[in-house]
C-alpha positions in Angstrom: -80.7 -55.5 -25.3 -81.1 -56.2 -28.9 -78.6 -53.5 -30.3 -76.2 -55.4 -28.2 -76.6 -58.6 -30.5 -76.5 -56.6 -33.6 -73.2 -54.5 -32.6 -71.5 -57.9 -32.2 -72.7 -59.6 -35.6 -71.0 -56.5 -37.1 -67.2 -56.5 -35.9 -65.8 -54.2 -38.4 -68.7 -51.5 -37.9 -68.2 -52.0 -34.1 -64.4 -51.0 -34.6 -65.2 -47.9 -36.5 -67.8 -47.1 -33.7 -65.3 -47.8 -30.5 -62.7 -45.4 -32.0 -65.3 -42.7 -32.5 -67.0 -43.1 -29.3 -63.8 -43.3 -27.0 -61.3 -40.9 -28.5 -64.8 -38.1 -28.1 -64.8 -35.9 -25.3 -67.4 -37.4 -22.6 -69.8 -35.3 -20.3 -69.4 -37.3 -16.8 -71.3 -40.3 -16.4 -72.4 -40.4 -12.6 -76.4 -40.6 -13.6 -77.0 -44.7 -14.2 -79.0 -47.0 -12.1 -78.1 -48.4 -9.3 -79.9 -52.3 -8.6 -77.3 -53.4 -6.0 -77.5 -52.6 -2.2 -73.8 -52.2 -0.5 -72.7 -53.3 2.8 -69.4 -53.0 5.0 -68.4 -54.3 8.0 -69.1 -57.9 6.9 -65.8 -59.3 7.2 -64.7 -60.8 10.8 -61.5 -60.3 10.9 -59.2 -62.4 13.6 -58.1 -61.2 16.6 -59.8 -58.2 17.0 -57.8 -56.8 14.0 -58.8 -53.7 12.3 -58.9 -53.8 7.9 -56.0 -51.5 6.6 -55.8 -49.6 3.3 -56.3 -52.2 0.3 -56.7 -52.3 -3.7 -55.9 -55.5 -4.3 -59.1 -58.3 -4.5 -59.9 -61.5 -6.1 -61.6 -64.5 -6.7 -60.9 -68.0 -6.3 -61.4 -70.5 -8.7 -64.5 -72.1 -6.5 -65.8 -68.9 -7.6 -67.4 -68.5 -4.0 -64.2 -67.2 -1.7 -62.6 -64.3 -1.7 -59.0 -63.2 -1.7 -57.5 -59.5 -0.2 -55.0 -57.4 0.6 -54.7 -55.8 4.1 -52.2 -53.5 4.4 -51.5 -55.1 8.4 -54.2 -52.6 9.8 -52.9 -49.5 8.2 -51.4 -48.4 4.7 -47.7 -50.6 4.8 -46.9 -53.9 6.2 -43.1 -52.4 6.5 -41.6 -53.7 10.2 -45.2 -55.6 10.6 -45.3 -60.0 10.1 -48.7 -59.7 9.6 -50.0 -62.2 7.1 -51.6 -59.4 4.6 -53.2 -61.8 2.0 -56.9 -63.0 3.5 -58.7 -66.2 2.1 -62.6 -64.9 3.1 -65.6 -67.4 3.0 -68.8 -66.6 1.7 -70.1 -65.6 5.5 -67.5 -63.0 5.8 -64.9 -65.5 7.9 -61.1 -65.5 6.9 -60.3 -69.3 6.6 -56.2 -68.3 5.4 -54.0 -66.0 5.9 -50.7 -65.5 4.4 -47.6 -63.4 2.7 -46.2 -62.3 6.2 -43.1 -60.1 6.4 -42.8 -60.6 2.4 -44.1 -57.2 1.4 -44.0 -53.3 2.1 -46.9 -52.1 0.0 -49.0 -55.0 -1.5 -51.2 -53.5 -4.4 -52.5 -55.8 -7.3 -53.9 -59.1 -6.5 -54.8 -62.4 -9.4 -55.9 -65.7 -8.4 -54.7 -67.8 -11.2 -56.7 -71.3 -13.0 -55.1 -72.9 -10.5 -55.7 -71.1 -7.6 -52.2 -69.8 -7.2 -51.7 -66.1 -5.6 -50.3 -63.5 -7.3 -49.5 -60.0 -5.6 -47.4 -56.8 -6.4 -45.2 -55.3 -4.0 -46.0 -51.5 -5.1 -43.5 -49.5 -3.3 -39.8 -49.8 -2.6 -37.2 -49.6 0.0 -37.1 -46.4 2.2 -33.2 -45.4 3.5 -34.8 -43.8 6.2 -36.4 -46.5 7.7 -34.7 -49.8 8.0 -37.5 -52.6 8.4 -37.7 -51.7 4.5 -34.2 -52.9 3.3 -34.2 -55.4 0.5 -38.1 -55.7 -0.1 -40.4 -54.1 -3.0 -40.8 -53.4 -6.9 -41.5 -57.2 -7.5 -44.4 -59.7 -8.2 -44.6 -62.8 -6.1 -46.3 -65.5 -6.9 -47.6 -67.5 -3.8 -49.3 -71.0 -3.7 -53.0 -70.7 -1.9 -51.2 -71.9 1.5 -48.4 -69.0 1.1 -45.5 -71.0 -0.4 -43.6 -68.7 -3.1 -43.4 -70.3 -6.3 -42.0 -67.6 -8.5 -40.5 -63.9 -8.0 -40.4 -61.2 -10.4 -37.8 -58.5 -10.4 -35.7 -58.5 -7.4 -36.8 -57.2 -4.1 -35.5 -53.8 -3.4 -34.4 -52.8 -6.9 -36.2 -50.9 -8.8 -35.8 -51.5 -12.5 -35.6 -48.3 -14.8 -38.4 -49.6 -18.0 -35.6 -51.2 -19.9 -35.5 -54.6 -18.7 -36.8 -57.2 -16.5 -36.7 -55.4 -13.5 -39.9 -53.4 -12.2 -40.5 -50.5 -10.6 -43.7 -50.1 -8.1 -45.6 -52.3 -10.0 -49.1 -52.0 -10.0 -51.5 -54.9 -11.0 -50.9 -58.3 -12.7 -52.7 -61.2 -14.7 -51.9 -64.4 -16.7 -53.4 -65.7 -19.6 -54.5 -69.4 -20.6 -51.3 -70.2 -21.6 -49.8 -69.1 -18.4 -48.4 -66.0 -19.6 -47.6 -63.4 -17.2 -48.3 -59.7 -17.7 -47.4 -56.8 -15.1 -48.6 -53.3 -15.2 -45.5 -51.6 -14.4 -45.2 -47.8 -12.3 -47.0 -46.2 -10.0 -46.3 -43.2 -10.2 -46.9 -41.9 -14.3 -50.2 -39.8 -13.1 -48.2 -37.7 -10.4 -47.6 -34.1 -10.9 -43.8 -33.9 -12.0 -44.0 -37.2 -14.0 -42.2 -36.8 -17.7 -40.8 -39.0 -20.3 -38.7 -41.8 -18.8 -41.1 -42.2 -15.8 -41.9 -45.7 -15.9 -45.1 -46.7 -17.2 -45.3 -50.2 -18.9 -47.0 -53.2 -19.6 -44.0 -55.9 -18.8 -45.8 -59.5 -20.7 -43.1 -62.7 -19.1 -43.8 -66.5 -19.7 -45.1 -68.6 -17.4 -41.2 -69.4 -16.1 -40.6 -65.5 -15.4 -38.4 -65.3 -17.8 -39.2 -61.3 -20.0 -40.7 -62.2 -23.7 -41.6 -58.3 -23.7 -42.6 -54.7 -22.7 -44.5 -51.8 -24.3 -46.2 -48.6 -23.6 -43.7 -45.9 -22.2 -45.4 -42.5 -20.2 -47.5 -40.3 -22.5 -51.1 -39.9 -23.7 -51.3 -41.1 -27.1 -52.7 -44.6 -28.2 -50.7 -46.8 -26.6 -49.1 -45.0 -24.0 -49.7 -45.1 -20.3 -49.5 -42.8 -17.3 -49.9 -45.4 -14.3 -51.1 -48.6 -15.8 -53.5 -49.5 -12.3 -55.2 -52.6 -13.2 -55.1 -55.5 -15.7 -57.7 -57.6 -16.7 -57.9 -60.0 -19.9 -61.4 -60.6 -21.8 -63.2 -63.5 -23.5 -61.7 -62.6 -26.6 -58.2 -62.7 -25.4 -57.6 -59.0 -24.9 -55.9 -57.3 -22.4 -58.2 -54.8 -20.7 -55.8 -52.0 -19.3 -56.7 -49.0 -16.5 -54.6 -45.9 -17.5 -55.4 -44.4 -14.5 -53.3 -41.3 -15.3 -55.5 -40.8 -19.0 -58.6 -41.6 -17.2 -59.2 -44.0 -19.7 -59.5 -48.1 -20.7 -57.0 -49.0 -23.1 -56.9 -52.3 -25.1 -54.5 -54.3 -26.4 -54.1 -57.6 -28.0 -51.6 -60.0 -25.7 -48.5 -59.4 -27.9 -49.3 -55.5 -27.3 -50.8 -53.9 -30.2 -53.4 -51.5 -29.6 -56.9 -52.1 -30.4 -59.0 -48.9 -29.0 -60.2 -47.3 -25.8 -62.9 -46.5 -23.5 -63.5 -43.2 -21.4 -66.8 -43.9 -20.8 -66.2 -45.8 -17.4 -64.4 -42.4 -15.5 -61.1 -42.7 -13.7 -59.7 -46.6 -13.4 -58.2 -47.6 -10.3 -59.5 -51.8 -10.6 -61.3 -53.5 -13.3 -63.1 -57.2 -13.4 -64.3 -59.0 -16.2 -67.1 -61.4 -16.5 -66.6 -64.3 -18.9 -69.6 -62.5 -21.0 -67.4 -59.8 -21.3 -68.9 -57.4 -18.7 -66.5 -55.3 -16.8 -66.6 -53.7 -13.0 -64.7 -50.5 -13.0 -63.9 -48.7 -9.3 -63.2 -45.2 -9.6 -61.4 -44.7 -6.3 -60.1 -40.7 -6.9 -62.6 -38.9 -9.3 -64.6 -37.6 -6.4 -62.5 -36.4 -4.2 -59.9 -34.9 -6.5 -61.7 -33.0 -9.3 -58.5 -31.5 -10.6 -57.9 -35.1 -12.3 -61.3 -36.0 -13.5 -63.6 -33.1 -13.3 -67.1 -33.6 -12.6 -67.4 -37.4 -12.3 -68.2 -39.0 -9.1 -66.1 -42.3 -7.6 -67.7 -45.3 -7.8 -68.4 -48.7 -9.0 -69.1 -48.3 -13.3 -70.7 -51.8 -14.7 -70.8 -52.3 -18.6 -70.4 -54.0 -21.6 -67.0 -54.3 -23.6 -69.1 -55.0 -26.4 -70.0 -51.2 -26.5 -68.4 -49.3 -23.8 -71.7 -48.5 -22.6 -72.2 -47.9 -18.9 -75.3 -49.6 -17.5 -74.8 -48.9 -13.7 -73.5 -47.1 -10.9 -72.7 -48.2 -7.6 -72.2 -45.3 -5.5 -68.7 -46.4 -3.7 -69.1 -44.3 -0.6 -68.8 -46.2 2.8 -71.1 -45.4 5.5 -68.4 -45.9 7.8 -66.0 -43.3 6.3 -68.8 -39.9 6.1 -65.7 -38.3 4.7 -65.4 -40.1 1.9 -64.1 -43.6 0.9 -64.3 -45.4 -1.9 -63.2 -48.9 -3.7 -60.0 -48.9 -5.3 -59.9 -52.5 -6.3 -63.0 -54.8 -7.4 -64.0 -58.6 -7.8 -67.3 -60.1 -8.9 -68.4 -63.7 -7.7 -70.4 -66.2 -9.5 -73.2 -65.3 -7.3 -73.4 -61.6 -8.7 -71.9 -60.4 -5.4 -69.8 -57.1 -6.3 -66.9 -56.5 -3.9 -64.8 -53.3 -3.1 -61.4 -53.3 -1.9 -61.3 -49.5 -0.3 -58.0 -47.9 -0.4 -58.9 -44.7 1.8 -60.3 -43.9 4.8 -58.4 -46.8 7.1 -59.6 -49.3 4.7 -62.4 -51.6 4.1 -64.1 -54.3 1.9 -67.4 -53.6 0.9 -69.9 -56.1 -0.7 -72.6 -55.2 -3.2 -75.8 -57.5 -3.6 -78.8 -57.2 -6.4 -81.4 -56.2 -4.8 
């Protein structure tokens, strides 16, 4: 498209034009084309197991596996050793399994330059129920046969914003330099959230050890109610779902804000291409219009050149008629779309160009 190529020769113009166009009111954007056909019930899972709830999906470096979460066949792995982290091969056949008895909610999922495993533990400890003593609110980071290489936070305390300790964290990433960044609380978008609900983007170095946090709950530049995913461009920007503000928000890696995005609905999991297009799953417009009126879940492909939607992959799974749809996403270097579905007992979906 050539106004793409003119947009990026003119940086400064493109600025101006990103502030205008996201801070505007949008009508819904469900009407786009759709050139992929979607499948589920691809992956063969072992021993007759059934998928569970999941967000959390990835690449690996090869570029042609796949790496998810399984909740251990429903929406927890508490009191379950169930290895809830699947290696998946192009064919659909899980060649590794691993994480078992580690976590109670696993939620984000990053696959590293090195192949290394990152996953969020997104709940915490129950006191009603014993099996969850001493686990949640951390990061581990596993090696690809399920050794753990680094924690962050400490398992079963959750951290209050003000430190190093995290509090159902969400999604995380790393940068080139090995820098660590952790979107931090769940729960900013539910009804009774206020200031001092956690909701954070936590950056550490590549040690663990907390360089620095910003954000805080709210809905002005900068602030975040449930910071979902994470994703970091070409241009070394980090590509945030505010979930709660039904909005992208983007910051440079030392956390200033850049601009924003409403164009691509309500983000539950982003994925960015190294030509700067990003996947956006909307897991919760359709099927709660209170939050995000009139726009449909789904899969929302564009450009961060423009924040301009090109496509929509409707996210419904035929298995689930009463609605599911992908929470978390991951593109391979084939074009392949995948969708990590949350809802409806769970399921990984796999979207080819037709």
């Amino acid at each position: 498209m050539a106004y793409r190529k003119i947009l990026t020769l003119v940086s400064l113009a493109l600025s101006i034009l990103v502030s205008e166009y996201a801070m505007g009111q949008l009508e819904p954007i469900n009407n786009r084309p759709n050139p992929y056909s979607t499948i589920d019930n691809w992956v063969e899972l072992p021993n007759n197991r059934n998928w569970g709830s999941t967000a959390g999906v990835d690449i690996d470096p090869d570029g042609r596996h796949l790496w998810a979460i399984d909740r251990c066949g429903g929406n927890s792995c508490a009191g379950s050793n169930l290895d809830p982290i699947l290696k998946i091969d192009p064919n659909g056949n899980v060649v590794t399994a691993i994480g078992g008895g580690l976590m109670l909610f696993p939620h984000g999922l990053h696959v590293d330059r090195d192949g290394n495993i990152w996953v969020t533990d997104g709940q915490g400890p129950d006191a009603e129920n014993p099996a969850t003593a001493g686990k949640g609110h951390v990061v581990y980071k596993l090696s690809p046969e399920g050794e753990i290489l680094l924690i962050l936070g400490q398992p079963g305390i959750a951290g209050d914003g003000t430190d190093a300790l995290l509090e159902t964290p969400c999604d995380v990433v790393t940068d080139a330099d090995g820098n660590i960044y952790v979107g931090d609380g769940h729960g900013g978008q539910n009804a009774g959230a206020a200031e001092g609900t956690v909701a954070r983007i936590v950056k550490f170095d590549r040690d663990g050890n907390l360089i620095k946090y910003w954000g805080g709950w709210g809905s002005d530049a900068g602030q975040l109610k449930t910071p979902h995913a994470l994703d970091i461009d070409s241009r070394n920007r980090l590509i945030v779902g505010d979930r709660g503000n039904n909005r992208l928000q983007i910051f440079d890696l030392t956390g200033n804000y850049i601009g924003e995005f409403k164009s691509f609905s309500r983000p539950s999991g982003i994925y960015i291409t190294d030509d700067d297009m990003i996947y956006v799953a909307d897991s919760e417009s359709e099927f709660d219009n209170e939050r995000n009126p009139g726009w449909h879940a789904g899969i929302r492909v564009g450009s961060l050149l423009d924040g301009i939607v090109d496509y929509f992959i409707d996210g419904t799974v035929t298995a689930y008629p009463e609605g599911s749809n992908p929470e978390g996403v991951a593109v391979d270097a084939a074009g392949n779309v995948f969708g990590a579905v949350v809802s409806g007992g769970g399921a990984m979906v796999k979207s080819s160009r037709r």
